[in-house]
N, C-alpha and C positions, 0 to 999 in steps of 0.2 A: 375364503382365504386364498385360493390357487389364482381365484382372479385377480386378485389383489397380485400375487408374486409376478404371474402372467405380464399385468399392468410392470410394472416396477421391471421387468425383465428387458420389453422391449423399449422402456425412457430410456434403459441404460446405451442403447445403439442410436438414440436418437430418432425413434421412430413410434408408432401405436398400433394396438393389436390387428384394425383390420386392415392396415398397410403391410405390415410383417405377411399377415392370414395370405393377402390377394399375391404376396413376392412367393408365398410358398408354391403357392395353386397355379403360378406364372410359370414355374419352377418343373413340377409336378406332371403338366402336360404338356412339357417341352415346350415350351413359348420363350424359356430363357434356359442359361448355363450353369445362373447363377443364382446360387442359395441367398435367401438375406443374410444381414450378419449376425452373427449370433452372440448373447451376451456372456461375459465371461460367468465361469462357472460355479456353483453357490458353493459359498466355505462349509455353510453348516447343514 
């Protein structure tokens, strides 16, 4: 189930987990400034 919202999380920014995953880890050891974008936040 988490994969599933996981999945669904990052359609919502136009993107897929292990492109989100590599922006983090790009992210993470300074290789960039910038965070991916993040999806807005679940209602329920």
């Amino acid at each position: 189930m988490r994969h599933e919202r996981a999945k669904a999380a990052v359609a919502e920014v136009d993107s897929n987990l292990n492109a989100h995953v590599v922006a983090f880890m790009r992210w993470l050891v300074h290789e960039t400034d910038e965070l991916p974008t993040r999806p807005a936040a679940p209602t329920s």
